[in-house]
mmJSON file of the N, C-alpha and C atoms, coordinates in Angstrom:
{"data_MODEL":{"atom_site":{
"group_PDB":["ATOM","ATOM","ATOM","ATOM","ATOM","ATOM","ATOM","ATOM","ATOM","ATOM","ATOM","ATOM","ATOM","ATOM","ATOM","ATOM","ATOM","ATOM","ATOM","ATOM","ATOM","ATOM","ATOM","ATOM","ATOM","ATOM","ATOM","ATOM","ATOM","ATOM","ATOM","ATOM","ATOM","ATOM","ATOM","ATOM","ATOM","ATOM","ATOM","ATOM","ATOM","ATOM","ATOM","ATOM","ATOM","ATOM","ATOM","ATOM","ATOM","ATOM","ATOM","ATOM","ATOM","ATOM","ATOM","ATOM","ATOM","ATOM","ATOM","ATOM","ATOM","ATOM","ATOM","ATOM","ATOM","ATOM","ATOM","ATOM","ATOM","ATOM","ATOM","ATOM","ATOM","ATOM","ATOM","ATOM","ATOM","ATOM","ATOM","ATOM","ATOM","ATOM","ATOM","ATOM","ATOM","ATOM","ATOM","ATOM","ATOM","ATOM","ATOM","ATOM","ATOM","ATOM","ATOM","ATOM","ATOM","ATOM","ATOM","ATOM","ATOM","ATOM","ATOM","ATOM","ATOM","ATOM","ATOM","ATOM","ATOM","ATOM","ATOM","ATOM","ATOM","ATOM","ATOM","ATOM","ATOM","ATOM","ATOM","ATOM","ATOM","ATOM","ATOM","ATOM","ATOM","ATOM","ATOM","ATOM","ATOM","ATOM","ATOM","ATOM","ATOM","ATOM","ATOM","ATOM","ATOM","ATOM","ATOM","ATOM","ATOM","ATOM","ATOM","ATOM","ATOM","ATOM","ATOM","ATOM","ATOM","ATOM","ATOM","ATOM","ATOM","ATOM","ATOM","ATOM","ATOM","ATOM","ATOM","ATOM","ATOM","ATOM","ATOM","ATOM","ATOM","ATOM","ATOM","ATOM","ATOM","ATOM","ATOM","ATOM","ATOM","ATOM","ATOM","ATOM","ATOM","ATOM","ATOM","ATOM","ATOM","ATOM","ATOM","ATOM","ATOM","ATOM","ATOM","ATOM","ATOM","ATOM","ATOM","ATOM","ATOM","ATOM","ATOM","ATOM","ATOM","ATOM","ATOM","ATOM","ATOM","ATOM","ATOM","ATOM","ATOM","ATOM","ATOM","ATOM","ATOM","ATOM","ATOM","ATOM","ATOM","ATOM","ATOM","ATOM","ATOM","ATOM","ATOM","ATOM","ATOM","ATOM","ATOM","ATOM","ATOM","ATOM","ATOM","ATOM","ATOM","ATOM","ATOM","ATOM","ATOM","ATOM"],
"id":[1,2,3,4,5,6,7,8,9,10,11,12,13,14,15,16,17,18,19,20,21,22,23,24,25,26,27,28,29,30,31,32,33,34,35,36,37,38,39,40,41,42,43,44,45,46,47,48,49,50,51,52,53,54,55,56,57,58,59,60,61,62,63,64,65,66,67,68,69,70,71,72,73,74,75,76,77,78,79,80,81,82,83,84,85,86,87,88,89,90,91,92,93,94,95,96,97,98,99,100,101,102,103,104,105,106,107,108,109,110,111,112,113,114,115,116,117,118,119,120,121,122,123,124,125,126,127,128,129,130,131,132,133,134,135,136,137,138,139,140,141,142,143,144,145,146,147,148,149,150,151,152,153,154,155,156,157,158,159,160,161,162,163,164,165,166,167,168,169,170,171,172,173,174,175,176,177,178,179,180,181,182,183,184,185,186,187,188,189,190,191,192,193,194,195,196,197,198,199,200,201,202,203,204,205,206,207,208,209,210,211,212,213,214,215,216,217,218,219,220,221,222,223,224,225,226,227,228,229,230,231,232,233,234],
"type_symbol":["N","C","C","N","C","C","N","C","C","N","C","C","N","C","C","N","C","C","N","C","C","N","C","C","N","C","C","N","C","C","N","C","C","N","C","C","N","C","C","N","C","C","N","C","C","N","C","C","N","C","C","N","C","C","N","C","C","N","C","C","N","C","C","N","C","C","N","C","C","N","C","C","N","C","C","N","C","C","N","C","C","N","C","C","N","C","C","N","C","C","N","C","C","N","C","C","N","C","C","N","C","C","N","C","C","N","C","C","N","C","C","N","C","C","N","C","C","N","C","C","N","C","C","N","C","C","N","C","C","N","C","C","N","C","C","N","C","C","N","C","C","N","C","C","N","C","C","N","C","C","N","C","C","N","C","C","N","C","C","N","C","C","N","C","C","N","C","C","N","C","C","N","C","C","N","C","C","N","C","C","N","C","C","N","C","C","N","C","C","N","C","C","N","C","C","N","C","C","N","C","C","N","C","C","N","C","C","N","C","C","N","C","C","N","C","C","N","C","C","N","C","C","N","C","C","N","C","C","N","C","C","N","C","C"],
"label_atom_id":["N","CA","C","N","CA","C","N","CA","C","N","CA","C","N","CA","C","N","CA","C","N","CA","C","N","CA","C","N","CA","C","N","CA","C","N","CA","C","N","CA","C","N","CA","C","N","CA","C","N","CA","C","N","CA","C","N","CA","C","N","CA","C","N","CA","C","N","CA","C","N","CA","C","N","CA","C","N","CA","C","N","CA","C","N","CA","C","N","CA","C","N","CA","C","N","CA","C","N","CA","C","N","CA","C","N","CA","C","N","CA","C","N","CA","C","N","CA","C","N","CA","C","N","CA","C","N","CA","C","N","CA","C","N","CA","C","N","CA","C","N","CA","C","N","CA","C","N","CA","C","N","CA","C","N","CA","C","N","CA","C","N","CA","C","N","CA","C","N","CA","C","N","CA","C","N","CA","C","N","CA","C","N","CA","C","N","CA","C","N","CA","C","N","CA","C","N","CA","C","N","CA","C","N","CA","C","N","CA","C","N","CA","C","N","CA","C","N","CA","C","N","CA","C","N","CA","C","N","CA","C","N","CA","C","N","CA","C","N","CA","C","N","CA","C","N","CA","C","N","CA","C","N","CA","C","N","CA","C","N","CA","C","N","CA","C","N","CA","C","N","CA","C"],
"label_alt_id":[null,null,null,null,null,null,null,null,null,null,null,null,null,null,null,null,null,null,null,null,null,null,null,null,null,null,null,null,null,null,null,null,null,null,null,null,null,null,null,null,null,null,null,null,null,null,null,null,null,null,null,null,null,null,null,null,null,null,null,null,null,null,null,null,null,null,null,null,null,null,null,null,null,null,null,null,null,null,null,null,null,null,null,null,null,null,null,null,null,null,null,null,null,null,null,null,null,null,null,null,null,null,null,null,null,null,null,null,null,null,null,null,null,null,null,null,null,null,null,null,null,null,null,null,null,null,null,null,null,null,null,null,null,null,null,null,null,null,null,null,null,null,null,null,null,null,null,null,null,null,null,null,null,null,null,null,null,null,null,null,null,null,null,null,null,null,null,null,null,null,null,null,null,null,null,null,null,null,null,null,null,null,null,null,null,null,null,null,null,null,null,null,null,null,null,null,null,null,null,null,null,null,null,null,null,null,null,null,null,null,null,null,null,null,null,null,null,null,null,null,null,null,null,null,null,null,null,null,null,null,null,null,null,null],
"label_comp_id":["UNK","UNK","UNK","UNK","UNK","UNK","UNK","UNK","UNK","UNK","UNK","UNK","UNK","UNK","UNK","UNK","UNK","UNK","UNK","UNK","UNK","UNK","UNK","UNK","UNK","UNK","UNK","UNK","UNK","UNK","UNK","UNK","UNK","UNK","UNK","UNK","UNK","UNK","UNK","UNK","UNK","UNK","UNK","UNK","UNK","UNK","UNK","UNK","UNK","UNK","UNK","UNK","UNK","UNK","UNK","UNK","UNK","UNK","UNK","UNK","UNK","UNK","UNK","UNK","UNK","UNK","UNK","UNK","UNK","UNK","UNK","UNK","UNK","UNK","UNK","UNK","UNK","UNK","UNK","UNK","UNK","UNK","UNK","UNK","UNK","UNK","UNK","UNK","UNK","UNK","UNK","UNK","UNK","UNK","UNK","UNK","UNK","UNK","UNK","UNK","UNK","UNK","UNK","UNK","UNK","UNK","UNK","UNK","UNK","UNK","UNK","UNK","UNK","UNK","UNK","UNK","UNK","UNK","UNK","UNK","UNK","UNK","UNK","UNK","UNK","UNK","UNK","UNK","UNK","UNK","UNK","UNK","UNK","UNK","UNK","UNK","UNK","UNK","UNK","UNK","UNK","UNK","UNK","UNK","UNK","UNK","UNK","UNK","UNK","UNK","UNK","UNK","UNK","UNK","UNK","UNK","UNK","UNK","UNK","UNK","UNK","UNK","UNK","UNK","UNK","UNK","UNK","UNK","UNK","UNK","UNK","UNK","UNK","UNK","UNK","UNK","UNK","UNK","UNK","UNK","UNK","UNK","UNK","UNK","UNK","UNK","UNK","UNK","UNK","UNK","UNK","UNK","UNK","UNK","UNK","UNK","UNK","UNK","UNK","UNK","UNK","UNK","UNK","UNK","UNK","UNK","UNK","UNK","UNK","UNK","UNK","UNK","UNK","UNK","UNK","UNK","UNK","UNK","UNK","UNK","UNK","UNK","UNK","UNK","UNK","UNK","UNK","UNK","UNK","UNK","UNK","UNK","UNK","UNK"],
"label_asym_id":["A","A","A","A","A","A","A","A","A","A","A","A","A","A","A","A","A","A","A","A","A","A","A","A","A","A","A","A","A","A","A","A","A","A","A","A","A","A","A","A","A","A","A","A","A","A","A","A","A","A","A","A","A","A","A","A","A","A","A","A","A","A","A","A","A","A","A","A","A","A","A","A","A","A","A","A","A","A","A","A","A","A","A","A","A","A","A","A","A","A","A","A","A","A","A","A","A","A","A","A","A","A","A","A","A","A","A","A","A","A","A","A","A","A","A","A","A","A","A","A","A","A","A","A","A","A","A","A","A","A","A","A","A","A","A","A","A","A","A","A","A","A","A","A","A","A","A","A","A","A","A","A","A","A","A","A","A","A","A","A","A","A","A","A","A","A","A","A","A","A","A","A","A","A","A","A","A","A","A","A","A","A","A","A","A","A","A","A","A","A","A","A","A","A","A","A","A","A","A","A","A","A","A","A","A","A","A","A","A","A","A","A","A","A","A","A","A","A","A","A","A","A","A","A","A","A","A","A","A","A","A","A","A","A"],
"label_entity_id":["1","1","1","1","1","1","1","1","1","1","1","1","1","1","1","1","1","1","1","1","1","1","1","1","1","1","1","1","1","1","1","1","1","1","1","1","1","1","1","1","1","1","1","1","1","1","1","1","1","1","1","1","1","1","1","1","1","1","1","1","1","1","1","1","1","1","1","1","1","1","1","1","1","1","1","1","1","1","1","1","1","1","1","1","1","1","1","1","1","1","1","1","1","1","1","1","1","1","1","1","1","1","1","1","1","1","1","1","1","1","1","1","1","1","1","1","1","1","1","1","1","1","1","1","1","1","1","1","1","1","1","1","1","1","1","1","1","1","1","1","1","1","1","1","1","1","1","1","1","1","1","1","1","1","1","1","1","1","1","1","1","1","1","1","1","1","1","1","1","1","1","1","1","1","1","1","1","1","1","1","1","1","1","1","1","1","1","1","1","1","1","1","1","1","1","1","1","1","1","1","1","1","1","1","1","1","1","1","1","1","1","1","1","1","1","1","1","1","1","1","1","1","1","1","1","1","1","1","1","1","1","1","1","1"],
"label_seq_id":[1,1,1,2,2,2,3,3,3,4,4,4,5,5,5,6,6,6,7,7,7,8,8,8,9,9,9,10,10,10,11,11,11,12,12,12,13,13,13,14,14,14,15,15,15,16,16,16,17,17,17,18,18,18,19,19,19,20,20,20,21,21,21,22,22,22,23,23,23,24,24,24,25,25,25,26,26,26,27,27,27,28,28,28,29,29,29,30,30,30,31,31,31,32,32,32,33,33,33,34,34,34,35,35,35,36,36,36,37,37,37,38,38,38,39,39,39,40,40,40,41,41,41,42,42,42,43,43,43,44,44,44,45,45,45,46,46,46,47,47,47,48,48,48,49,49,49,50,50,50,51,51,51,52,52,52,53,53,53,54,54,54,55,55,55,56,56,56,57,57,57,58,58,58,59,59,59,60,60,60,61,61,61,62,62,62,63,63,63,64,64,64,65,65,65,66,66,66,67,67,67,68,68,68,69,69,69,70,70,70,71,71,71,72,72,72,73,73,73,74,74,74,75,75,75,76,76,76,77,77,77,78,78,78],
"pdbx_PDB_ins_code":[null,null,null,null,null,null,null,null,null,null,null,null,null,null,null,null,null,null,null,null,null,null,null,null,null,null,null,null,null,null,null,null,null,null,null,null,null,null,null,null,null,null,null,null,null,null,null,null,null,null,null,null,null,null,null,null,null,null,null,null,null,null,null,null,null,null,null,null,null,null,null,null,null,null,null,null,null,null,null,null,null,null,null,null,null,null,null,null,null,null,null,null,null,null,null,null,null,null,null,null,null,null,null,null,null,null,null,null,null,null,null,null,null,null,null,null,null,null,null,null,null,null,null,null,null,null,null,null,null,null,null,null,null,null,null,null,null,null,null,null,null,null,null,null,null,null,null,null,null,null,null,null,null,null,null,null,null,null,null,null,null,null,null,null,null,null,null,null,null,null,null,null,null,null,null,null,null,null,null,null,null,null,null,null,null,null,null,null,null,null,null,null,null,null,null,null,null,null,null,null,null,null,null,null,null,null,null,null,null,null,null,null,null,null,null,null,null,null,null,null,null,null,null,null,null,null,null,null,null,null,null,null,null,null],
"Cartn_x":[114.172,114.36,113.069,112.0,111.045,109.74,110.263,109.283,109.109,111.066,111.344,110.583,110.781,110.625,109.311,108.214,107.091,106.251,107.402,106.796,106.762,108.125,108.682,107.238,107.046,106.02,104.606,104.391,103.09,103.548,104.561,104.495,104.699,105.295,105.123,103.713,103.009,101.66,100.828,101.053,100.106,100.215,101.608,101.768,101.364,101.963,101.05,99.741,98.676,97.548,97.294,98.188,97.696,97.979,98.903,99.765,98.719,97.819,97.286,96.337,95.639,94.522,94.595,94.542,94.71,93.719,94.116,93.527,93.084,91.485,91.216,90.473,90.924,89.995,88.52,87.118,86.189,85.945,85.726,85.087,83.98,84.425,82.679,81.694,80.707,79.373,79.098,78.061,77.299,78.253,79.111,79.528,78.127,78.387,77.102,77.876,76.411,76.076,76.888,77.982,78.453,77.297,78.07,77.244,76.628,75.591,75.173,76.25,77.049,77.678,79.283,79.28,80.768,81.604,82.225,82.566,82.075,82.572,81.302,80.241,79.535,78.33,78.188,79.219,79.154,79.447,79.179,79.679,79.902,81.535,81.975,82.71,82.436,83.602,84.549,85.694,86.931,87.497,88.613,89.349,89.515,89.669,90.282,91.513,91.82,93.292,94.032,94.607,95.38,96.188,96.028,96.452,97.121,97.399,98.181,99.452,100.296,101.586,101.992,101.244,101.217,101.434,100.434,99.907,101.001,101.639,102.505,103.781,103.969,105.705,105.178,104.139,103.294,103.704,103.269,103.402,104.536,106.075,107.123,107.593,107.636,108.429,107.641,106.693,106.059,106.897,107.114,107.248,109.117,109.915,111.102,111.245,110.376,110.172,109.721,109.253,108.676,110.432,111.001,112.375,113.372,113.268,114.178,113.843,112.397,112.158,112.306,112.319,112.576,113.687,114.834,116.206,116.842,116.075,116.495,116.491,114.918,114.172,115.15,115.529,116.362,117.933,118.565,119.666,119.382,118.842,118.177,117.714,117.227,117.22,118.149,119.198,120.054,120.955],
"Cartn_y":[82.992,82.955,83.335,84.35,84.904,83.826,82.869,81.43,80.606,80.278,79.349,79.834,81.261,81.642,81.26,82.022,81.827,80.306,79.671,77.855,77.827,78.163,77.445,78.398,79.486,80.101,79.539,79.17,78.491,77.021,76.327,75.309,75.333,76.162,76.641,77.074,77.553,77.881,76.924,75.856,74.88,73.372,73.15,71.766,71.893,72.427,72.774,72.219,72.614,72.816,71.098,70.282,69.22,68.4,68.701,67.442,67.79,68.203,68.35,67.747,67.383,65.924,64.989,63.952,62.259,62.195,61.683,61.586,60.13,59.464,58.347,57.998,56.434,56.407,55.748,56.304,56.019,54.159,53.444,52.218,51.803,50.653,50.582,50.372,50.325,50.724,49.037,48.789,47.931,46.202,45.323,44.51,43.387,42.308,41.601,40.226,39.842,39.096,37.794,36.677,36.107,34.293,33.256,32.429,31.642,31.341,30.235,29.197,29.245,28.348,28.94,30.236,30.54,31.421,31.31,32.118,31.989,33.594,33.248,34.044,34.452,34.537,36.271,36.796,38.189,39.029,40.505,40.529,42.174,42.097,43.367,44.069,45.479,46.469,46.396,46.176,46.372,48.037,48.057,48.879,50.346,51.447,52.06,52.157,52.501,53.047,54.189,54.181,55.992,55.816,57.532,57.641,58.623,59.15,60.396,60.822,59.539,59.461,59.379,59.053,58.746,60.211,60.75,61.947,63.272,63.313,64.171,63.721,62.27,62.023,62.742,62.081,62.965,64.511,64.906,66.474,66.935,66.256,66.677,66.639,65.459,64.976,66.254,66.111,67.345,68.556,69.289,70.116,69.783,69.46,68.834,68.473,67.982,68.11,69.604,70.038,71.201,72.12,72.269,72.846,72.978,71.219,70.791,71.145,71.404,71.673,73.114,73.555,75.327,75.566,75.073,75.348,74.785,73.606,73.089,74.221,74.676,75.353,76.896,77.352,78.249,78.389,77.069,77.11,76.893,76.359,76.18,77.935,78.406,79.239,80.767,80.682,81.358,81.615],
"Cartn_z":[81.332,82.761,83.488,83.146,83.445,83.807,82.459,81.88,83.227,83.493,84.627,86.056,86.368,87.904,87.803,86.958,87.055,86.728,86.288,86.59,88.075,88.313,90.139,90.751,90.93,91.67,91.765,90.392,90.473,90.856,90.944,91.125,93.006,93.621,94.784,95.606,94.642,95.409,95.142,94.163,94.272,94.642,94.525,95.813,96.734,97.907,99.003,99.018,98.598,98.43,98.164,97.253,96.545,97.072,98.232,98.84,100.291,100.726,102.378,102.393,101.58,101.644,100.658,101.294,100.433,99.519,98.63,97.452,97.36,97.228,96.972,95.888,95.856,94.217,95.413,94.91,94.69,94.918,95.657,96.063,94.923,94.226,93.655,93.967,92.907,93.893,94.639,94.452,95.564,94.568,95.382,94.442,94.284,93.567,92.951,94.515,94.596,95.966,95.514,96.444,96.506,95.861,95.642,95.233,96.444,96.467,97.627,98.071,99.517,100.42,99.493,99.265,99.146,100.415,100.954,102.345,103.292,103.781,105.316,104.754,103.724,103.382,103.543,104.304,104.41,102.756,102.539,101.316,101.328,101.671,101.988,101.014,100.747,99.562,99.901,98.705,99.267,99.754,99.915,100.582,99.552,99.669,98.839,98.281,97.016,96.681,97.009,97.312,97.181,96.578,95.86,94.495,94.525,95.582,96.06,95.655,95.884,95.472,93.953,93.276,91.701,91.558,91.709,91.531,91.693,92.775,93.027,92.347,91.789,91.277,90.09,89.374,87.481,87.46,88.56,88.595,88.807,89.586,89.723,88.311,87.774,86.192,85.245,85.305,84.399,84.528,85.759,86.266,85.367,85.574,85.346,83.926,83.343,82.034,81.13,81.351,81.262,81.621,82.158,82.777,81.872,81.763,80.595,79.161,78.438,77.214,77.171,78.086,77.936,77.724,78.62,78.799,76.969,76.473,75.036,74.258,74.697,73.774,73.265,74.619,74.49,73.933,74.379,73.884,72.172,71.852,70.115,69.274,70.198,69.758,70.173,70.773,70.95,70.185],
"occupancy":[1.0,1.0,1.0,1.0,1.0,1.0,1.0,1.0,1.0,1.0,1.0,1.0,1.0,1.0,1.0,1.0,1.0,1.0,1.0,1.0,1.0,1.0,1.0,1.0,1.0,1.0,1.0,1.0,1.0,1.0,1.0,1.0,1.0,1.0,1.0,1.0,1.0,1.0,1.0,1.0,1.0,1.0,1.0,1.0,1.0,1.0,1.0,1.0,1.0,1.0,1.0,1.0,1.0,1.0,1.0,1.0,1.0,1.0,1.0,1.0,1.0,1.0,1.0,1.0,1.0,1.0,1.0,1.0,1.0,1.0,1.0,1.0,1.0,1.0,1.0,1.0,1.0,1.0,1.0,1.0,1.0,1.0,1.0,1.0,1.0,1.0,1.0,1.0,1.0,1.0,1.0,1.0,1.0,1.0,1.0,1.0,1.0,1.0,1.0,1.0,1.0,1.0,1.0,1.0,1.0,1.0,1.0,1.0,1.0,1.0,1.0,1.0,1.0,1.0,1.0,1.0,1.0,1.0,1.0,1.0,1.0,1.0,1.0,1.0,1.0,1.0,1.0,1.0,1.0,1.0,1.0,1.0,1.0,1.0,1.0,1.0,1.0,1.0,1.0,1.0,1.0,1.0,1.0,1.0,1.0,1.0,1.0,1.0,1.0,1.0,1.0,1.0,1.0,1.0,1.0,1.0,1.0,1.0,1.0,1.0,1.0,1.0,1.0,1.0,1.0,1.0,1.0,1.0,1.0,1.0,1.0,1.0,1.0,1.0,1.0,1.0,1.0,1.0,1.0,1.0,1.0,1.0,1.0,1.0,1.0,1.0,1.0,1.0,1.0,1.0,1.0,1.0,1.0,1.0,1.0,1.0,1.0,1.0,1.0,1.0,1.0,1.0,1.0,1.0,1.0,1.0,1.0,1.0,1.0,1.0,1.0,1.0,1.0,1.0,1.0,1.0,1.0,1.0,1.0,1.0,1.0,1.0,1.0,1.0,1.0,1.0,1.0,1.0,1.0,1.0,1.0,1.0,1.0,1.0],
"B_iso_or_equiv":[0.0,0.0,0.0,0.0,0.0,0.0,0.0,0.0,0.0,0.0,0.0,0.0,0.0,0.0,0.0,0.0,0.0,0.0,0.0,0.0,0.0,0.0,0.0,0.0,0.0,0.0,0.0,0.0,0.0,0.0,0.0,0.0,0.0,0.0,0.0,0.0,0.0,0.0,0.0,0.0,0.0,0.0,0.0,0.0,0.0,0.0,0.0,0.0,0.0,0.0,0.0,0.0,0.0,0.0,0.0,0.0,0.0,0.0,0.0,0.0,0.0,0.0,0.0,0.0,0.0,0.0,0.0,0.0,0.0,0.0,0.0,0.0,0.0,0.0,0.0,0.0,0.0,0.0,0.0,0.0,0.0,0.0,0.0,0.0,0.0,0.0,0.0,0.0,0.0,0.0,0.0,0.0,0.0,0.0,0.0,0.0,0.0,0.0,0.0,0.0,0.0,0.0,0.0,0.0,0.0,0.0,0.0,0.0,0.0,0.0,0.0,0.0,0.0,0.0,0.0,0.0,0.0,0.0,0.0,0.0,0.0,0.0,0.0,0.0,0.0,0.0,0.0,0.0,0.0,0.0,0.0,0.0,0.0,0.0,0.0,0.0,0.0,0.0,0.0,0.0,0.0,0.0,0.0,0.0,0.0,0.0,0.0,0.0,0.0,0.0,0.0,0.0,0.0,0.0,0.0,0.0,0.0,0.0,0.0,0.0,0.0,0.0,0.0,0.0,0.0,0.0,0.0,0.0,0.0,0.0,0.0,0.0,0.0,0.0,0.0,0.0,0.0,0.0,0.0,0.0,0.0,0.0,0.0,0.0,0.0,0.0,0.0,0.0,0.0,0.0,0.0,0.0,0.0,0.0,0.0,0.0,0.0,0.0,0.0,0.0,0.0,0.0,0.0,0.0,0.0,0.0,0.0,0.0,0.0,0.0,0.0,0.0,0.0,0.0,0.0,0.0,0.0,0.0,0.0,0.0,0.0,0.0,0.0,0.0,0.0,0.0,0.0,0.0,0.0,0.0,0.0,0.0,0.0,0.0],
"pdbx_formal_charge":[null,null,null,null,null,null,null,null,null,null,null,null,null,null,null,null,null,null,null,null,null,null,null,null,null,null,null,null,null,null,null,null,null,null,null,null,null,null,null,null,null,null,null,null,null,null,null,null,null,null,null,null,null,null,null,null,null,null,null,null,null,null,null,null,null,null,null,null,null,null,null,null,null,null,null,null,null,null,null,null,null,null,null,null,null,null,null,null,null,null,null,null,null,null,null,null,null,null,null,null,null,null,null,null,null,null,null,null,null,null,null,null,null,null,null,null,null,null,null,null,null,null,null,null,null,null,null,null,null,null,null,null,null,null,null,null,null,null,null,null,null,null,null,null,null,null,null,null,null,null,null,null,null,null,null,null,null,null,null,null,null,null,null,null,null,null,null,null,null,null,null,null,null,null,null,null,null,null,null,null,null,null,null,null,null,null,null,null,null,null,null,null,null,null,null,null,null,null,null,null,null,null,null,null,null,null,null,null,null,null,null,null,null,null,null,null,null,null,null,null,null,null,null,null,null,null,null,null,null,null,null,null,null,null],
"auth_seq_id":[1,1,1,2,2,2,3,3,3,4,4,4,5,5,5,6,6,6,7,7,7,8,8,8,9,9,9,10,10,10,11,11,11,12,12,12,13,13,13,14,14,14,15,15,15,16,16,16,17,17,17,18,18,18,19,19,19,20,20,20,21,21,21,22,22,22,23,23,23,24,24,24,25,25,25,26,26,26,27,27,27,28,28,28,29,29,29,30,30,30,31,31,31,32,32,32,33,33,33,34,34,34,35,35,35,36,36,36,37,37,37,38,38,38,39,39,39,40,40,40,41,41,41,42,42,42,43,43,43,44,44,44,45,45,45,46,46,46,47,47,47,48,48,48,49,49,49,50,50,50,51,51,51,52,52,52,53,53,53,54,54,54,55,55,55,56,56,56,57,57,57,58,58,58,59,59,59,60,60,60,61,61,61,62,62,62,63,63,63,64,64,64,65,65,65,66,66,66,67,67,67,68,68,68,69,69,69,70,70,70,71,71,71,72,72,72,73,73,73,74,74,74,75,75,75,76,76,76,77,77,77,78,78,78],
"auth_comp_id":["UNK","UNK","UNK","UNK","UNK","UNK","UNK","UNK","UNK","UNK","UNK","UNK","UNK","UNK","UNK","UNK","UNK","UNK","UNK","UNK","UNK","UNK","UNK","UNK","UNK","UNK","UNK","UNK","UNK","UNK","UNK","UNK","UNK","UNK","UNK","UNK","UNK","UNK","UNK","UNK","UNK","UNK","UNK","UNK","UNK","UNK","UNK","UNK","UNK","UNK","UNK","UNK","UNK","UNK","UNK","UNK","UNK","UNK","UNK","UNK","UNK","UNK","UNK","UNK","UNK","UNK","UNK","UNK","UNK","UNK","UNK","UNK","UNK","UNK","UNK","UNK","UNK","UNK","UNK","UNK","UNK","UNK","UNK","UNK","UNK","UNK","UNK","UNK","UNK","UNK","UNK","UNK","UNK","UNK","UNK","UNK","UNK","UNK","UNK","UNK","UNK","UNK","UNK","UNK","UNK","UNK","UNK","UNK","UNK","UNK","UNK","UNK","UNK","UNK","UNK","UNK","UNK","UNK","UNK","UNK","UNK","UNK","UNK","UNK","UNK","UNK","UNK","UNK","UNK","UNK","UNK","UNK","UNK","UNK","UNK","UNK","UNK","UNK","UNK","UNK","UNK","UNK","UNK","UNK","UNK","UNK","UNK","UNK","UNK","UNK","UNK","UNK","UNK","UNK","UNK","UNK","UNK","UNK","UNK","UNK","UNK","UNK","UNK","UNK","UNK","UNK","UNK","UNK","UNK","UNK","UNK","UNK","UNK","UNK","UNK","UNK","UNK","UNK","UNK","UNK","UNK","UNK","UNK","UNK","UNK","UNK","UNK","UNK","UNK","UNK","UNK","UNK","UNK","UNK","UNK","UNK","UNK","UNK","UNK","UNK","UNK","UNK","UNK","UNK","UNK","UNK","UNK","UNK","UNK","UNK","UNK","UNK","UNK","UNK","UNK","UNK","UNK","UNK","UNK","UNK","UNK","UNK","UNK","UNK","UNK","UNK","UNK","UNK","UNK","UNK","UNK","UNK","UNK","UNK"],
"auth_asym_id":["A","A","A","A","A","A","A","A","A","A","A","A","A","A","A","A","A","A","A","A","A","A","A","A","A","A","A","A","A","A","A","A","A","A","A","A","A","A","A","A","A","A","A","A","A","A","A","A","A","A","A","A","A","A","A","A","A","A","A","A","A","A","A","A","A","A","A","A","A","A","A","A","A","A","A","A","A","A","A","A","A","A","A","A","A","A","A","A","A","A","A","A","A","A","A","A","A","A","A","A","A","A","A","A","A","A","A","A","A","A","A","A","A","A","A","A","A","A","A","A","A","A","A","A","A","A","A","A","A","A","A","A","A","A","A","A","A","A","A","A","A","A","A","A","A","A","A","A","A","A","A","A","A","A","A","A","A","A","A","A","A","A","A","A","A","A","A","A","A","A","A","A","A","A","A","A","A","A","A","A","A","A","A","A","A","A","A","A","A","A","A","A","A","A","A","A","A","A","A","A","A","A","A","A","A","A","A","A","A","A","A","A","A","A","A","A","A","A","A","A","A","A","A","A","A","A","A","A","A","A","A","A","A","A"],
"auth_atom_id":["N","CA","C","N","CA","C","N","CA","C","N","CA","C","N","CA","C","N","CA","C","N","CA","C","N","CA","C","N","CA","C","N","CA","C","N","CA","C","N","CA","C","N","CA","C","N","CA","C","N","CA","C","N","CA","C","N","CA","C","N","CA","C","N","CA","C","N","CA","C","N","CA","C","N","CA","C","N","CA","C","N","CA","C","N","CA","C","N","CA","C","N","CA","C","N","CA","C","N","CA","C","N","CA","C","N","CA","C","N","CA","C","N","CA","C","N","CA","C","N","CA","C","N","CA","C","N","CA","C","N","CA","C","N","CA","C","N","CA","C","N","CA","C","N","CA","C","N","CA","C","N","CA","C","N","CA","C","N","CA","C","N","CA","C","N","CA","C","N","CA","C","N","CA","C","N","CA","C","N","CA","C","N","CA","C","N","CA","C","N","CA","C","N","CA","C","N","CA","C","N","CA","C","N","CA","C","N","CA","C","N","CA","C","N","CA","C","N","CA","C","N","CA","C","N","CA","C","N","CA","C","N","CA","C","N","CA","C","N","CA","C","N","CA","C","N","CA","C","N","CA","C","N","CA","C","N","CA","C","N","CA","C","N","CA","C","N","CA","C","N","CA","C"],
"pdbx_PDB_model_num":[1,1,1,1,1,1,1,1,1,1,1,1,1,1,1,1,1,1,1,1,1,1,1,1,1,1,1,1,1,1,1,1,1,1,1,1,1,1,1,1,1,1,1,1,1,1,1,1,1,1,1,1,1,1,1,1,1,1,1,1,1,1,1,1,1,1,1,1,1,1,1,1,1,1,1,1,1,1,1,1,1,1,1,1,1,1,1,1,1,1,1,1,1,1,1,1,1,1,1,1,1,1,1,1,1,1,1,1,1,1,1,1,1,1,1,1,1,1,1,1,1,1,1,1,1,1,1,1,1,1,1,1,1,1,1,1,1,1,1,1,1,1,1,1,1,1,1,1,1,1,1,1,1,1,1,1,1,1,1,1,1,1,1,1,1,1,1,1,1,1,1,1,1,1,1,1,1,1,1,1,1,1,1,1,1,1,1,1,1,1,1,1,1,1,1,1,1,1,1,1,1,1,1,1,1,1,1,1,1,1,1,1,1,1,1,1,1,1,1,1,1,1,1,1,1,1,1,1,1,1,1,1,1,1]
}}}
């Protein structure tokens, strides 16, 4: 039980924290120049990803997984 509170606590003091700024993936670097008479000749990076949401479901299931192997863990050994 001691195991559980002190998951939920740390898992309490550190969402917060993980969920208050967006998380992006990195743009690549400079892309390679378009072919002669393809487009309008401009040659722009795309957009970023956010990865934010991935990120926080990984850490709930963990968190939930982690819950569930304790609670096994214990009844197994009771």
């Amino acid at each position: 039980m001691k195991t559980l509170i002190k998951m939920l606590l740390l898992a309490c003091l550190i969402l917060p924290y993980s969920l208050n700024e967006p998380v992006r993936a990195d743009p690549p670097g400079d892309p390679p120049p378009l072919p002669g008479g393809h487009g309008s000749g401009t040659n722009q990076p795309p957009a970023t990803a956010p990865i934010d949401g991935g990120i926080g479901i990984l850490f709930l299931l963990g968190i939930a997984w982690a819950g569930m192997k304790s609670k096994s863990d214990r009844q197994d050994g009771a």
